[in-house]
MIKOL-418066 format. One record per atom (N, C-alpha, C, O): y, x, z. Coordinates in steps of 0.05 Angstrom, whole numbers, padded with zeros to 5 digits, always signed. Atoms other than C-alpha are relative to their C-alpha. Layout:
# MIKOL-418066
YXZ...
//
This chain:
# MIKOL-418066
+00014-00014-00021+00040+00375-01287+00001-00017+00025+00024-00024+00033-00004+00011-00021+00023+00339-01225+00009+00014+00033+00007+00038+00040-00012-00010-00024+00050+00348-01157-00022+00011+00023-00044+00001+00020+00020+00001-00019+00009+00370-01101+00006-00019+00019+00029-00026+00024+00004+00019-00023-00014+00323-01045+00006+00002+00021+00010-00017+00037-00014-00011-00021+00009+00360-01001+00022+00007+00009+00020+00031+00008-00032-00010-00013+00081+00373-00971-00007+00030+00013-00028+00038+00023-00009-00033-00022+00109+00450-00940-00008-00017+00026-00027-00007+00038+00005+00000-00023+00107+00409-00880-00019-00002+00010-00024+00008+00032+00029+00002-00011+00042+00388-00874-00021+00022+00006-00036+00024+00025+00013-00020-00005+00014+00450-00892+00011+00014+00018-00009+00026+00026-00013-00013-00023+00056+00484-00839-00014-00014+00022-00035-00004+00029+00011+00017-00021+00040+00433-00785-00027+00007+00006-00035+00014+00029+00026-00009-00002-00033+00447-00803-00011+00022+00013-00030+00024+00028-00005-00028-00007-00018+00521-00793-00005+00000+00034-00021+00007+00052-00013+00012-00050+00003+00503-00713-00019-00007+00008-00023+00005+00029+00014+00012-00004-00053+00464-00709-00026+00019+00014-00036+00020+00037+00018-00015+00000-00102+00515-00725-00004+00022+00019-00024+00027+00032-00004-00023-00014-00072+00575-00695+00000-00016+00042-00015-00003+00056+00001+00010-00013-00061+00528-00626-00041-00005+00006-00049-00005+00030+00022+00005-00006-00136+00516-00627-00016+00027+00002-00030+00033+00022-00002-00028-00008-00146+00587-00642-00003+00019+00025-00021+00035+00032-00009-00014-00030-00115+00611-00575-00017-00013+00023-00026+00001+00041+00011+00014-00019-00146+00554-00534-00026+00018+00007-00031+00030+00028+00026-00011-00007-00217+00581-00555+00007+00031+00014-00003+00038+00035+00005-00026-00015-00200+00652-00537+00009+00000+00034+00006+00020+00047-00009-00003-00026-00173+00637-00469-00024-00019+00007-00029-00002+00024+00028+00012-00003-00239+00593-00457-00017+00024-00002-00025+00033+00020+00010-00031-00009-00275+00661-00473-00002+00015+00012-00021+00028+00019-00010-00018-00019-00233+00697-00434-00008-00011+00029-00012+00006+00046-00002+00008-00026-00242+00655-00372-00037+00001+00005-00048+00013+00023+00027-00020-00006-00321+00658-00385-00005+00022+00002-00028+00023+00012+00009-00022+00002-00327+00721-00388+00007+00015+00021-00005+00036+00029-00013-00008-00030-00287+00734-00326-00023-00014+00023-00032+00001+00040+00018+00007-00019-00336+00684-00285-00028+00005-00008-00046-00010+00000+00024-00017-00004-00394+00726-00306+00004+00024+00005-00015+00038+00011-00004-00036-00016-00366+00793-00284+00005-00013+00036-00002+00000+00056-00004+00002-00032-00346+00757-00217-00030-00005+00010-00036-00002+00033+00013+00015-00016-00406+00729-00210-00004-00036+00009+00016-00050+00005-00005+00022-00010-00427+00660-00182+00024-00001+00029+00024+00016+00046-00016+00007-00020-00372+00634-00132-00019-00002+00027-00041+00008+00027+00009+00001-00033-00387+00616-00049-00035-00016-00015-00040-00035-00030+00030+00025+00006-00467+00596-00057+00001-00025+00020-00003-00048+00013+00007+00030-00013-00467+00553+00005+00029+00005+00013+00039+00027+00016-00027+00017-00012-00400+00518+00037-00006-00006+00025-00027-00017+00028-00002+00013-00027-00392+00504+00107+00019-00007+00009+00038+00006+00001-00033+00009-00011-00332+00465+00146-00007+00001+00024-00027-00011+00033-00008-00004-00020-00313+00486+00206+00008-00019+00021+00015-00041+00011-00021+00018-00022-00282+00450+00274+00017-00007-00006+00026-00028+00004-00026+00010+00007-00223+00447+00238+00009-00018-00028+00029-00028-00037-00001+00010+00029-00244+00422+00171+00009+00013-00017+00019+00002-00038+00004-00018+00018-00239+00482+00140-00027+00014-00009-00045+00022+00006+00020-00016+00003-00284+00512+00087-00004+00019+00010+00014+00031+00022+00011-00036-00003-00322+00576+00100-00023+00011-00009-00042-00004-00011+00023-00015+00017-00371+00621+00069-00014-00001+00026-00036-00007+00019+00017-00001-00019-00403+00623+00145-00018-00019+00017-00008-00040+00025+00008+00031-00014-00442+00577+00179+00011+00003+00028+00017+00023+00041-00018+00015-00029-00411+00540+00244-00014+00016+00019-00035+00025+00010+00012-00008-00032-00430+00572+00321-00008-00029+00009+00007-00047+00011+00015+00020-00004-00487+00523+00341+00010+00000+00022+00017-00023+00025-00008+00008-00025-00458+00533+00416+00038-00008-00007+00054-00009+00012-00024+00020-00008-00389+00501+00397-00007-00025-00008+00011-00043-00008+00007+00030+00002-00427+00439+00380+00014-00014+00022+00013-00008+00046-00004+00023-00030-00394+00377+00418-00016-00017+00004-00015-00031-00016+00011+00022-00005-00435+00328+00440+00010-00026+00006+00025-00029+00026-00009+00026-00006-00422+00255+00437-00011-00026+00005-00026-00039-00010+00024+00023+00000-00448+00201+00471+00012-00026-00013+00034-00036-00009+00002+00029+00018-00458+00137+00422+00008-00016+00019+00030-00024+00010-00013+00023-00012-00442+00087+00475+00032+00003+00005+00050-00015+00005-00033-00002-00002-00376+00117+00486+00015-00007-00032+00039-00013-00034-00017+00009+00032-00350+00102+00414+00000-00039+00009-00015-00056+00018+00002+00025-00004-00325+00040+00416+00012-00014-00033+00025+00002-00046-00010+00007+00019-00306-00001+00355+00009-00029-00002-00005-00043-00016-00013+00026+00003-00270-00066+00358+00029+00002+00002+00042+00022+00000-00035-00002+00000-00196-00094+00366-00002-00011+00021-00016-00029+00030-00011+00015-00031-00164-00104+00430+00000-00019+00004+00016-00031-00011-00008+00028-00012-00168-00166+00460+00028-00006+00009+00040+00009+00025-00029-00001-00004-00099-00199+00458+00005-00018+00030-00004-00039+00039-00025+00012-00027-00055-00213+00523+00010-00027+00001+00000-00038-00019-00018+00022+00002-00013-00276+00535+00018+00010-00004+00021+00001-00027-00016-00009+00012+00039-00242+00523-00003+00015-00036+00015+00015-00053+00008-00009+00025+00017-00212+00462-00008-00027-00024-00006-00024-00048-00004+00028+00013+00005-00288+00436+00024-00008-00004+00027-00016-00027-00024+00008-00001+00069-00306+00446+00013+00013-00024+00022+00000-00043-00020-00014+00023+00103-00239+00402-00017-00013-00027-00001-00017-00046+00013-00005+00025+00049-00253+00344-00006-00042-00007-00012-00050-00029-00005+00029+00006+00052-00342+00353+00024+00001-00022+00046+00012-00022-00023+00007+00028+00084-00366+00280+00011-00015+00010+00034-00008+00012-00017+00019-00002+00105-00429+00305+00025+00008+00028+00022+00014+00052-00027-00004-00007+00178-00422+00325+00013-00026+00007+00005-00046-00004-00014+00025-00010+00227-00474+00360+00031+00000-00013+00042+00021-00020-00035+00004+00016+00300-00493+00331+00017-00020+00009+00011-00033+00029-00017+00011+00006+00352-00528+00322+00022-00018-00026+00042-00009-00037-00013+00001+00029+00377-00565+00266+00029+00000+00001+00038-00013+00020-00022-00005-00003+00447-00550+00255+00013-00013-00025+00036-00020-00025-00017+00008+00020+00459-00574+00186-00026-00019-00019-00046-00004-00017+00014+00017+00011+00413-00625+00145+00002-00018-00021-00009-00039-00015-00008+00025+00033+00435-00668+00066-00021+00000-00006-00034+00017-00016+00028+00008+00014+00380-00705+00054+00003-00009-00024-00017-00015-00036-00008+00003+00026+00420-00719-00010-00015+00012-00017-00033+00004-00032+00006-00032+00013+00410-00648-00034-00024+00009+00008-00034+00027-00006+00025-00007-00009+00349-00638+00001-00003+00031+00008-00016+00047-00005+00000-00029-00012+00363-00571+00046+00015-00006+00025+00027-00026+00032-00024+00002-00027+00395-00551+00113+00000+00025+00012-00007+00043-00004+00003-00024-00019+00397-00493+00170-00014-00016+00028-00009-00037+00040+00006+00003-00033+00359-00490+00234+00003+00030+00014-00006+00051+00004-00004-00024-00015+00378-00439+00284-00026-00001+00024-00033-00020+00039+00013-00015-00014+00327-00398+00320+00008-00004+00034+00027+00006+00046-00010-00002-00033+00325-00416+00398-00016+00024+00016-00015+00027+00041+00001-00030-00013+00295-00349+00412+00020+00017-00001+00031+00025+00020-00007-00028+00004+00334-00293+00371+00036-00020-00014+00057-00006-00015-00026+00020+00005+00397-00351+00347+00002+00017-00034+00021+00030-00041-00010-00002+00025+00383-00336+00272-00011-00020-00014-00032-00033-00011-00004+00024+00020+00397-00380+00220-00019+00001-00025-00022+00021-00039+00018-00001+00013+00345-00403+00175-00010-00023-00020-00023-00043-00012+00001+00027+00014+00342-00446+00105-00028-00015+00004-00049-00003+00006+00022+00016+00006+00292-00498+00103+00007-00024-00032+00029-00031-00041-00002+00014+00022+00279-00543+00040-00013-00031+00010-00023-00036+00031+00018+00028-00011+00252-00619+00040-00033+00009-00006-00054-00001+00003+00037-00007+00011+00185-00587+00011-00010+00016+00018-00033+00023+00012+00010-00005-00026+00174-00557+00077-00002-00012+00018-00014-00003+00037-00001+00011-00023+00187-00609+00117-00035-00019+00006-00052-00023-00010+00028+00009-00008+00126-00645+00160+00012-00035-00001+00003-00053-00015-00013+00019-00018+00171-00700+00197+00031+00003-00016+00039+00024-00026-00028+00000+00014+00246-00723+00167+00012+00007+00022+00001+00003+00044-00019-00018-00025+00298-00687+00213+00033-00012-00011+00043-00017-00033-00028+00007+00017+00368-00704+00213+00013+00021+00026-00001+00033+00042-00008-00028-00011+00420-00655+00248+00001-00003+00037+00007-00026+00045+00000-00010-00023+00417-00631+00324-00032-00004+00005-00039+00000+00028+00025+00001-00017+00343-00643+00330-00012+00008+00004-00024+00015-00016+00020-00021+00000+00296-00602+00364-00025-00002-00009-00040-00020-00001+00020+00000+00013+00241-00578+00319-00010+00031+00007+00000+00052+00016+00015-00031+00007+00183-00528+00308-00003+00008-00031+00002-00006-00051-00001-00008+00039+00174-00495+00239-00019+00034+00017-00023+00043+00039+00009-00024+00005+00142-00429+00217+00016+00005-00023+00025-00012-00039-00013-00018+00024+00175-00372+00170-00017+00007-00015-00040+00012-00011+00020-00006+00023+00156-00357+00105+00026+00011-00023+00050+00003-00027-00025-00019+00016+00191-00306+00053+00002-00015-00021-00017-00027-00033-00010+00018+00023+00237-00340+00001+00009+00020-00016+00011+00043-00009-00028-00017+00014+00280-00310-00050+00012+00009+00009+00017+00032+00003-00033-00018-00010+00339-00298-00009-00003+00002+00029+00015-00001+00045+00008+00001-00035+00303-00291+00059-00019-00008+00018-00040-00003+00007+00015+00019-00012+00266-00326+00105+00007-00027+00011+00025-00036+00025-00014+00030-00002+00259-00395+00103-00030-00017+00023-00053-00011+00029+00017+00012-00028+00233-00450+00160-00014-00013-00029-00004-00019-00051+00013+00018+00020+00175-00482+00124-00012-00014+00027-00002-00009+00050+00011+00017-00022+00123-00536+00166+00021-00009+00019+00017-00003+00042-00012+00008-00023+00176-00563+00203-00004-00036+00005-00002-00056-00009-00003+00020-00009+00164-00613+00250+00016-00007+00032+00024+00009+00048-00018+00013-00021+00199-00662+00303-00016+00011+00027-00039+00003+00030+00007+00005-00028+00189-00637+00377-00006-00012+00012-00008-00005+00036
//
């Protein structure tokens, strides 16, 4: 006699399946059949002063008026001072320099922080105390002077 093709579990599983699909449709029924007793929802939408919907239309006398030349749309024109906070290039100090190993530190003569540089940043060869410019640029373990050149 052969076996059936089928496993208890499968046909169980099946069961779940069915009855799950079952319920879906009747609550799909149920929810039509509710938005034809309500009725259609808001026919027309309006937003308010506040950016809220509403079933009503707006009061034509709280219109604001705005005059188009007053909108302005650009970016501030920057300051000299405002050059200065947002200028990359930075001034230093070299404090430590192995052109062996090819790395060193230069300290910051604004804020006095310390900052790796590599030879693959460099512009100009530097050896230690000399005053240089550089710009920062994010490394692995921080910020490091890259473009550096001799003062």
């Amino acid at each position: 006699m052969a076996r059936s093709q089928q496993s208890y579990n499968k046909k169980e599983n099946e069961k779940k399946r069915k009855k799950r699909r079952e319920e879906k449709q009747k609550k799909r029924d149920a929810r039509k059949l509710l938005a034809k007793e309500k009725g259609p929802g808001i026919e027309f939408a309006y937003v308010d002063h506040y950016g809220n919907l509403t079933d009503t239309p707006p009061d034509p006398s709280d219109k604001i008026k705005v005059d188009v030349e007053s909108i302005e749309i650009s970016v501030p024109k920057l300051t000299e001072e405002d050059r200065e906070k947002f200028d990359p290039v930075r001034s230093g100090k070299v404090t430590f320099f192995d052109s062996s190993k090819g790395f060193g530190f230069i300290i910051d003569s604004e804020n006095s922080e310390k900052y790796f540089t590599h030879v693959s940043g460099l512009i100009d060869t530097i050896e230690e105390n000399d005053e240089v410019t550089f710009e920062l640029e994010k490394g692995m373990k921080g910020m490091n002077a890259v473009k550096v050149k001799l003062k």
